[in-house]
VOBA-1610 file (N, C-alpha, C; in pm, whole numbers, padded with zeros to 5 digits, always signed):
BEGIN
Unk-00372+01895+00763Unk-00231+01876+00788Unk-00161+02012+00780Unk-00110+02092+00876Unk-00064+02198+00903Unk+00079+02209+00826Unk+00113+02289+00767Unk+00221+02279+00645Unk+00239+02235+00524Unk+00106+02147+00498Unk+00108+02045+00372Unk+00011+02113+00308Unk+00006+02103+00128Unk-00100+02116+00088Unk-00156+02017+00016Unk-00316+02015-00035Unk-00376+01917-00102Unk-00393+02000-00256Unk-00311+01965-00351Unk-00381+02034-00473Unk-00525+01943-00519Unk-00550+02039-00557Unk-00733+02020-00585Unk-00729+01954-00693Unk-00628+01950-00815Unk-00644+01861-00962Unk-00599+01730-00914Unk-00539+01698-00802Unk-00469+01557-00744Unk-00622+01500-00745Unk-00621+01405-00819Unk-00697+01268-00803Unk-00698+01164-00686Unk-00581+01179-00553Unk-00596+01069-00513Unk-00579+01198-00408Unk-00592+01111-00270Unk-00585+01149-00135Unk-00429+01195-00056Unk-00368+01279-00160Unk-00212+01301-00128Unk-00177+01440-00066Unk-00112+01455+00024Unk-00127+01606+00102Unk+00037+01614+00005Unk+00150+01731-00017Unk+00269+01770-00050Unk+00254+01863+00042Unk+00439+01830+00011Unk+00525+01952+00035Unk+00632+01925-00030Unk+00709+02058+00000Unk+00864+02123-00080Unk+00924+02135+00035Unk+00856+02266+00042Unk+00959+02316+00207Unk+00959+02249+00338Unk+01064+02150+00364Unk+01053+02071+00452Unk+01227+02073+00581Unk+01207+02092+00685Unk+01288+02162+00749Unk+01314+02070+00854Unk+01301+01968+00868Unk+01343+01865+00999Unk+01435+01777+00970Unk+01537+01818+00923Unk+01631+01749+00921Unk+01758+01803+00984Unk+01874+01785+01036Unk+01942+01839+01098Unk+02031+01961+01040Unk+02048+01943+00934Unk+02116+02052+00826Unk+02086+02096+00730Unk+01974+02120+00742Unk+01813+02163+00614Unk+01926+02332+00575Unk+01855+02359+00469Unk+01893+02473+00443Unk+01785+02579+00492Unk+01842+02719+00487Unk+01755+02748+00581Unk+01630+02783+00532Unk+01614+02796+00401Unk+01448+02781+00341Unk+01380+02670+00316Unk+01468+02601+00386Unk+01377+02472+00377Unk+01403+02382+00212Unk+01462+02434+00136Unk+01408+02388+00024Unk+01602+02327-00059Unk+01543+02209-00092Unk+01638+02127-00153Unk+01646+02070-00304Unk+01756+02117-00347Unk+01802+02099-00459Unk+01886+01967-00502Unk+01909+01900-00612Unk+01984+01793-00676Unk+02033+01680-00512Unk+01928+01637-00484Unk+01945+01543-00373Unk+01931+01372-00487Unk+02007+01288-00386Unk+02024+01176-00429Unk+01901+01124-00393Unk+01854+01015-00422Unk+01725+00933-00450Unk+01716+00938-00283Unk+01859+00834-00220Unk+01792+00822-00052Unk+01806+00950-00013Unk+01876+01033-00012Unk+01893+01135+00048Unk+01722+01234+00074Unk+01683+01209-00066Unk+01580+01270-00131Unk+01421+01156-00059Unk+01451+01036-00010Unk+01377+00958+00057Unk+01413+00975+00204Unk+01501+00991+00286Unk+01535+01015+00377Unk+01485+01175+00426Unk+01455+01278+00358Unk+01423+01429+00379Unk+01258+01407+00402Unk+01232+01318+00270Unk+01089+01307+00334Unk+01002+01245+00462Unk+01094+01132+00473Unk+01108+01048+00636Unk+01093+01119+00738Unk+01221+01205+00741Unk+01235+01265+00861Unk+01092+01370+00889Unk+01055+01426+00789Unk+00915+01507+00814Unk+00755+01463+00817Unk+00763+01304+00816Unk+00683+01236+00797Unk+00607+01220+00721Unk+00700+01234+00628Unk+00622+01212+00431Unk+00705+01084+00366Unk+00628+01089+00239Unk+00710+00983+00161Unk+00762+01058+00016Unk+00851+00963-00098Unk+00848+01047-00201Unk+00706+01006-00315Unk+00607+01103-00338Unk+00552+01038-00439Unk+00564+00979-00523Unk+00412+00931-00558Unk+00453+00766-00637Unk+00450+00833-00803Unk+00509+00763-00897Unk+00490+00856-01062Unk+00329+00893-01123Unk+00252+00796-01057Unk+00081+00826-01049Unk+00076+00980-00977Unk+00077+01016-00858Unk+00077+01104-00784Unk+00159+01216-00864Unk+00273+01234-00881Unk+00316+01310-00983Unk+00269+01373-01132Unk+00228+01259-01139Unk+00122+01257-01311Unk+00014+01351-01262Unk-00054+01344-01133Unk-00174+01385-01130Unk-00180+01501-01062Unk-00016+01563-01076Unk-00013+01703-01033Unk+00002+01706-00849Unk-00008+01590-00815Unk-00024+01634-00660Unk+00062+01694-00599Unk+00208+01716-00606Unk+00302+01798-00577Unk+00316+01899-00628Unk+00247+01950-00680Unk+00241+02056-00802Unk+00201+02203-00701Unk+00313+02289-00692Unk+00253+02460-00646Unk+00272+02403-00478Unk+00364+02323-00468Unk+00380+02249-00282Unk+00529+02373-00279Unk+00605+02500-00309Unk+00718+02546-00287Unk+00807+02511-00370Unk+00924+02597-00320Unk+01052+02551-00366Unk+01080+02523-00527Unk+01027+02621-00596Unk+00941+02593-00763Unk+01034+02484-00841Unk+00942+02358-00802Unk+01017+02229-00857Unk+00910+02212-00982Unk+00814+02248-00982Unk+00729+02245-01097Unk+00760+02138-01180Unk+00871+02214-01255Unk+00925+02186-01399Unk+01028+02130-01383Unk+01081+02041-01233Unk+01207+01997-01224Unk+01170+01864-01234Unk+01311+01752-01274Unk+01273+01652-01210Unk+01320+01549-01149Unk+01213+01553-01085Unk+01225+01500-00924Unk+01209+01379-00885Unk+01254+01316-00779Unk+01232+01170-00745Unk+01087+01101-00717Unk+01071+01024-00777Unk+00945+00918-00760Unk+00987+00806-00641Unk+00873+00735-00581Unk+00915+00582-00502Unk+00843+00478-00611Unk+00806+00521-00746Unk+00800+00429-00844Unk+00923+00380-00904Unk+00916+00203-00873Unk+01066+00150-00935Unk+01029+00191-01053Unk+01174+00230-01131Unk+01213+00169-01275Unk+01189+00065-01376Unk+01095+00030-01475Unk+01070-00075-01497Unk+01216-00131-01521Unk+01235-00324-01519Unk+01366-00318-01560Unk+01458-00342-01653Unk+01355-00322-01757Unk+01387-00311-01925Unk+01303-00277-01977Unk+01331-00177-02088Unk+01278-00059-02148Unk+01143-00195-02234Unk+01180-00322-02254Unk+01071-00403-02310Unk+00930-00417-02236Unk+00948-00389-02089Unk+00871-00408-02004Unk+00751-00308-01994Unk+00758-00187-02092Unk+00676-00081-02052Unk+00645-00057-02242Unk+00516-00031-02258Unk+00470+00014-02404Unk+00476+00151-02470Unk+00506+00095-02612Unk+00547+00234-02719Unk+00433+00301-02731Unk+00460+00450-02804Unk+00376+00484-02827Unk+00253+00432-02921Unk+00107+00450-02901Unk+00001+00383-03005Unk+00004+00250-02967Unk+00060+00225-02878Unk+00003+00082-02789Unk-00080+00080-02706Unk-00154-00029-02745Unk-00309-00027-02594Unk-00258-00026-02462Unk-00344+00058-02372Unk-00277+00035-02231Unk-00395+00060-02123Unk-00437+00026-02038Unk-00467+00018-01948Unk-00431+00142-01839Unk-00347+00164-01808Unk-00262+00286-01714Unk-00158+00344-01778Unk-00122+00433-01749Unk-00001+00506-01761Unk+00109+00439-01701Unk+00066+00378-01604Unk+00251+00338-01559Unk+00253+00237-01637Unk+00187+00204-01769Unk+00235+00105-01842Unk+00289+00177-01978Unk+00261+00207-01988Unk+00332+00321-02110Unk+00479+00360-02090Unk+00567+00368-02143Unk+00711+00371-02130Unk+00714+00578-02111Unk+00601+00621-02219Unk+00611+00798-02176Unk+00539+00809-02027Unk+00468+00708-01977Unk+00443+00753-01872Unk+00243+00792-01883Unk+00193+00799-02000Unk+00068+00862-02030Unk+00015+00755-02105Unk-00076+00733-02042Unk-00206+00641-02119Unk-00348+00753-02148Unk-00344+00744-02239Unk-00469+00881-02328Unk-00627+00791-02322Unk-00692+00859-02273Unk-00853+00795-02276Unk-00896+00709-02408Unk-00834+00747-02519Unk-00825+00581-02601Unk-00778+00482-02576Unk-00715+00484-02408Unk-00639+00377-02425Unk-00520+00300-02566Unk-00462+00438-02538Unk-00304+00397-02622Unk-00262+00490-02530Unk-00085+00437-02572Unk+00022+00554-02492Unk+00051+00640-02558Unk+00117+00737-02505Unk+00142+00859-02567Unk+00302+00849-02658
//
């Protein structure tokens, strides 16, 4: 995919990007700051991406894609659980991370 990259620690089959320029009033490096969720779903549309999912994020796949968002943070297309009851405390058994309320399920299977 010409413009995209694959980071190599990404676990799943996800190409990124940052710098993304097909939209009609892109800035001119391409690179966007404090965008609203659609706005921020709509940028990726138009370039024929999506926003990663909080798995994909976790696993670094946007990670070193431009625009040094690194350490920012940024929009997921993972809903919100929709009460904080719905997702587990820390030192609770878990299965995945998106069940964990921090987001991290640790190879003991507890959350972080």
């Amino acid at each position: 995919l010409t413009g995209w990259t694959k980071n190599k620690r990404c676990p799943y089959n996800v190409w990124g990007e940052s710098v993304l320029k097909a939209v009609p009033d892109a800035p001119g490096n391409g690179c966007y700051h404090a965008e609203t969720y659609e706005s921020a779903s709509d940028i990726c549309k138009a370039n024929n991406g999506r926003l990663c999912t909080k798995e994909e994020l976790l696993g670094d796949c946007s990670r070193g894609t431009g625009c040094i968002h690194d350490n920012d943070l940024i929009w997921s297309s993972t809903p919100v659980p929709e009460s904080p009851a719905t997702c587990k405390a820390a030192t609770q058994e878990c299965n995945a991370s998106s069940e964990c309320c921090s987001g991290e399920c640790f190879g003991d299977f507890t959350c972080a």
